[in-house]
KOLRO-859229 format. One line per field, with one value per residue: x, y, z of N, C-alpha, C in turn; chain; residue in three letters. Coordinates in Angstrom, 2 decimals, padded with zeros to 5 digits. Example, Ala and Ser with C-alpha at 12.3 -4.5 7.8 and 13.67 -1.06 7.14 Angstrom:
// KOLRO-859229
n_px: [013.19:012.85]
n_py: [-005.69:-002.25]
n_pz: [007.80:007.08]
ca_px: [012.30:013.67]
ca_py: [-004.50:-001.06]
ca_pz: [007.80:007.14]
c_px: [013.20:012.90]
c_py: [-003.30:000.03]
c_pz: [007.80:007.87]
chain: [A:A]
resn: [ALA:SER]
This chain:
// KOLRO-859229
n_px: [-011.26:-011.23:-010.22:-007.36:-006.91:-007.42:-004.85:-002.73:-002.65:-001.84:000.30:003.33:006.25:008.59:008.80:009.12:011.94:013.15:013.28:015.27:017.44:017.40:017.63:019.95:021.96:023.02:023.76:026.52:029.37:029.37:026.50:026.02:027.37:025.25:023.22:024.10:023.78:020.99:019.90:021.16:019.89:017.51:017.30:017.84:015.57:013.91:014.55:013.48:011.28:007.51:006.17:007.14:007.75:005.78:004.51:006.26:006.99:004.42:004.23:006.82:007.43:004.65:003.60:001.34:-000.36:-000.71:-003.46:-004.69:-002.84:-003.42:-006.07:-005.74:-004.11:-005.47:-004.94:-004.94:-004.70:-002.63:-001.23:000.00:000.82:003.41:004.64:005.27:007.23:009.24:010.27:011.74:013.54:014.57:015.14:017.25:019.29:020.44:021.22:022.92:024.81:025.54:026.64:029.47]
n_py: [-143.82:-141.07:-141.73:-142.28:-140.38:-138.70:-140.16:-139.40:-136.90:-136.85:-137.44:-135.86:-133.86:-134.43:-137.18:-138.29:-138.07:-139.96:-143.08:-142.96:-142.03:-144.02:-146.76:-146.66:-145.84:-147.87:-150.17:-149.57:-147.86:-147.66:-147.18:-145.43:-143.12:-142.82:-142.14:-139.74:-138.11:-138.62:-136.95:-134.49:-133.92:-133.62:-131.59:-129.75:-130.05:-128.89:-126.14:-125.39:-122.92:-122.73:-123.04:-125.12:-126.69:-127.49:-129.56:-130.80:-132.98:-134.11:-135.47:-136.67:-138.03:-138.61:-140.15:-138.77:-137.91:-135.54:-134.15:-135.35:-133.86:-131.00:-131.14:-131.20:-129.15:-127.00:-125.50:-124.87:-127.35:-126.70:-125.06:-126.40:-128.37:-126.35:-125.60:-128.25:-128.59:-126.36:-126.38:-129.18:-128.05:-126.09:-127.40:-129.43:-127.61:-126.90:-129.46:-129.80:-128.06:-128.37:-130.99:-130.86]
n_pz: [120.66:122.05:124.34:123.55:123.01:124.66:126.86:125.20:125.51:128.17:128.63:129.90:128.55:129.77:130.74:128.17:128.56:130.61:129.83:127.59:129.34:131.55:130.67:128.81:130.08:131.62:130.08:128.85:127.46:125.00:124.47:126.18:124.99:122.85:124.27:125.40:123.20:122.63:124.15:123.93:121.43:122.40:124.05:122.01:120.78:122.84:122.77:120.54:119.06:120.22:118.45:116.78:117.84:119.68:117.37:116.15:118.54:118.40:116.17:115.78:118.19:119.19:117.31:115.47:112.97:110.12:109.95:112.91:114.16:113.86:114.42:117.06:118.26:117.03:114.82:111.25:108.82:106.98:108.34:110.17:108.58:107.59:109.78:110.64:108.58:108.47:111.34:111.10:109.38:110.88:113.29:111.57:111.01:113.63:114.85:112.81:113.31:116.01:116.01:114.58]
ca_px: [-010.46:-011.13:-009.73:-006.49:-006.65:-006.75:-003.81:-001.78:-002.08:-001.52:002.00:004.17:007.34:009.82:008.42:010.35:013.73:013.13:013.29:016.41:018.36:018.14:018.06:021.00:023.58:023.16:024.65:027.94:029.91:028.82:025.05:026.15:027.37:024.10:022.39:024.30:023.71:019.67:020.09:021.59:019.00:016.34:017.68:017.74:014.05:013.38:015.47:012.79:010.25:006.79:004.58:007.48:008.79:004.95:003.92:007.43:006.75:003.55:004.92:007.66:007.08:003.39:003.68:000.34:-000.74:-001.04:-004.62:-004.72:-001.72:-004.41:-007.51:-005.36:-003.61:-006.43:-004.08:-005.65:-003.46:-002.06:-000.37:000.93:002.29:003.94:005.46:006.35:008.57:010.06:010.49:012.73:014.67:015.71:016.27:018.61:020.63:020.79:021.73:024.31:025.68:026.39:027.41:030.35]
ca_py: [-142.73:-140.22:-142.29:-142.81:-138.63:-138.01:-140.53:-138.80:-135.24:-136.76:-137.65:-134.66:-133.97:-134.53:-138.34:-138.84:-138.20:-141.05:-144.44:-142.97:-142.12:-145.31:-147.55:-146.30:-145.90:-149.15:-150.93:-149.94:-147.07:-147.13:-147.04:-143.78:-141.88:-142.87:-141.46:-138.59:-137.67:-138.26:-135.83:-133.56:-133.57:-133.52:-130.15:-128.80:-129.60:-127.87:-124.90:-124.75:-122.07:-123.63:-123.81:-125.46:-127.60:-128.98:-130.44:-132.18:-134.00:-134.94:-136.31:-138.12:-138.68:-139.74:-140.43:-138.43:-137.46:-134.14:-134.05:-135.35:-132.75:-130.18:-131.48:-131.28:-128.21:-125.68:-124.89:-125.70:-128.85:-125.91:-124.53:-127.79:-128.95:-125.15:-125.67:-129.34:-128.29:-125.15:-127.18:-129.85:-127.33:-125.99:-128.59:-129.70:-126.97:-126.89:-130.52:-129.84:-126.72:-129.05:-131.99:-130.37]
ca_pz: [120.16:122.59:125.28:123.09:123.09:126.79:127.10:124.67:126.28:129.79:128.71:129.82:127.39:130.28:131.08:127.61:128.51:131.42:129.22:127.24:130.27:132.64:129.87:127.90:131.67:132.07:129.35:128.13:126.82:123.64:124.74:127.41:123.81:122.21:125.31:125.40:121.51:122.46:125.60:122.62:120.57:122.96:124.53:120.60:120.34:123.71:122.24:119.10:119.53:120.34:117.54:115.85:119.08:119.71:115.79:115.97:119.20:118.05:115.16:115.79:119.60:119.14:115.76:115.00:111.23:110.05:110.34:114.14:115.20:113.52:115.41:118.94:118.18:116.68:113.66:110.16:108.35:106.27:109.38:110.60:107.49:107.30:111.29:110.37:107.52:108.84:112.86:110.71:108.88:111.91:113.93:111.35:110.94:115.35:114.78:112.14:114.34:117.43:115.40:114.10]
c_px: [-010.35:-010.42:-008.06:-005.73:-006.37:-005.37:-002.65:-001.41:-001.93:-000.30:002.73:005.62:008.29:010.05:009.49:011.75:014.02:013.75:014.91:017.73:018.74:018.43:019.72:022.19:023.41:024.13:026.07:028.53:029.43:027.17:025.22:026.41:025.91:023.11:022.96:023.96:021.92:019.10:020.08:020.27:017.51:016.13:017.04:015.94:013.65:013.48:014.57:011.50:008.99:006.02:005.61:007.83:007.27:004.51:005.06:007.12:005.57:003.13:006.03:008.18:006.11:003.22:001.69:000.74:-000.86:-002.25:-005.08:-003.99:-002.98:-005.63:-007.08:-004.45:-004.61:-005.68:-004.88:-004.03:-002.72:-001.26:000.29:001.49:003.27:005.11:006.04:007.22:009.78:011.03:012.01:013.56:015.50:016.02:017.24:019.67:020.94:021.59:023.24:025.23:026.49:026.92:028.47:031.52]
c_py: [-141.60:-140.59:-142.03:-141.34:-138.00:-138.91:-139.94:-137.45:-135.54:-136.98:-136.28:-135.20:-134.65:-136.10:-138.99:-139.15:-139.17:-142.55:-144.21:-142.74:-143.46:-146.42:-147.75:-146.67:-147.26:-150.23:-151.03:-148.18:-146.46:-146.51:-145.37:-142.68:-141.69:-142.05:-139.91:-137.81:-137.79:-136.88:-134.81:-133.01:-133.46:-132.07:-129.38:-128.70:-128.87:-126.70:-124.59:-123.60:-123.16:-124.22:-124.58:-126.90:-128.63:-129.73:-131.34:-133.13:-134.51:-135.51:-137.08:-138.60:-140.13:-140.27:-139.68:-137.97:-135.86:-133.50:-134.19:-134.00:-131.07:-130.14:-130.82:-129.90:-126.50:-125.07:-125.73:-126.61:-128.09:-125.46:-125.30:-128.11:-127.53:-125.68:-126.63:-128.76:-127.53:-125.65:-127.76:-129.08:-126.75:-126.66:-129.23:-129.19:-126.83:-127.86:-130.33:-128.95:-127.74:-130.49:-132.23:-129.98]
c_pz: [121.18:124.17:124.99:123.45:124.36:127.10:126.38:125.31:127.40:130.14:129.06:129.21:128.60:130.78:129.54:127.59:129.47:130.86:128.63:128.50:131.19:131.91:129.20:129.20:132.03:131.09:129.22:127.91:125.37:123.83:125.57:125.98:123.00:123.19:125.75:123.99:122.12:123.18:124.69:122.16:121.03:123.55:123.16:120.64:120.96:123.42:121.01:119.62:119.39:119.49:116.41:116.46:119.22:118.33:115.97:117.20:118.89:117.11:115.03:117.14:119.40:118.02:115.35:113.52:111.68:110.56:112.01:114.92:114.87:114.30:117.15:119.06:118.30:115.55:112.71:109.49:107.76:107.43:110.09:109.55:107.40:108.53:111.13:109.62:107.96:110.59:112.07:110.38:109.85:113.00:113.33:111.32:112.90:115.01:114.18:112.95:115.52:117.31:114.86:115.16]
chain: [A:A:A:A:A:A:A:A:A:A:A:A:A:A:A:A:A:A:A:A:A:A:A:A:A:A:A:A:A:A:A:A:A:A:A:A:A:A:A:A:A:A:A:A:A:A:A:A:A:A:A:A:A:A:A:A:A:A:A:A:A:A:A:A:A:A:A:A:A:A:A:A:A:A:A:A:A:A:A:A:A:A:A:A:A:A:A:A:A:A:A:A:A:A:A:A:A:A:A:A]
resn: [UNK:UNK:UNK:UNK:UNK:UNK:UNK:UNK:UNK:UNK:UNK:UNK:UNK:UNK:UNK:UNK:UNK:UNK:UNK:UNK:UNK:UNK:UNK:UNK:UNK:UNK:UNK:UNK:UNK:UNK:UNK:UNK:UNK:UNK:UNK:UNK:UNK:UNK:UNK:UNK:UNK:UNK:UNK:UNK:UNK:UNK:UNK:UNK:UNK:UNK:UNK:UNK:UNK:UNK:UNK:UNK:UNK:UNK:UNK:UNK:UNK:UNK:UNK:UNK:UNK:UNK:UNK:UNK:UNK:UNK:UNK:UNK:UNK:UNK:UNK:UNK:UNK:UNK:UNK:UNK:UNK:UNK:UNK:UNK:UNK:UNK:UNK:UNK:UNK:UNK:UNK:UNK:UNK:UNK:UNK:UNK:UNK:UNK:UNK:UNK]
């Protein structure tokens, strides 16, 4: 476990946008809109303030639990489930804003 923990924080955020970019320009047209729409929404998250921008990547990046994003954070689970909720809400309305 604690192995699993240093590999997770050695990921830097920007190593994600790697796999969706060369993958995606390679295929097709349709795949370049899908890769432009992740680009999208990857900007929006950058665009969230932080304590709302890191619980979401380490929930539906790393897929961590509430309880883990709490352990690796220093926020009690009450303050992560608070930042999850409030993160989504406005990343959707960003989403809906530039989806329109």
């Amino acid at each position: 476990n604690l192995a699993n923990d240093y590999f997770r924080k050695a990921i830097p955020v920007s190593k994600l946008t790697e796999p969706v970019s060369e993958n995606h320009a390679k295929t097709g047209a349709s795949d370049h809109a899908a890769a432009q729409k992740a680009k999208a929404i990857l900007a929006v998250i950058r665009a969230l303030p932080e304590s709302y921008r890191e619980p979401l990547i380490l929930r539906l990046v790393e897929g961590m639990t509430g309880p883990e994003i709490a352990a690796r954070t220093g926020l009690t689970h009450g303050s992560v489930r608070v930042n999850l909720c409030r993160g989504m809400q406005l990343l959707r309305e960003k989403l809906g804003e530039t989806s329109s």
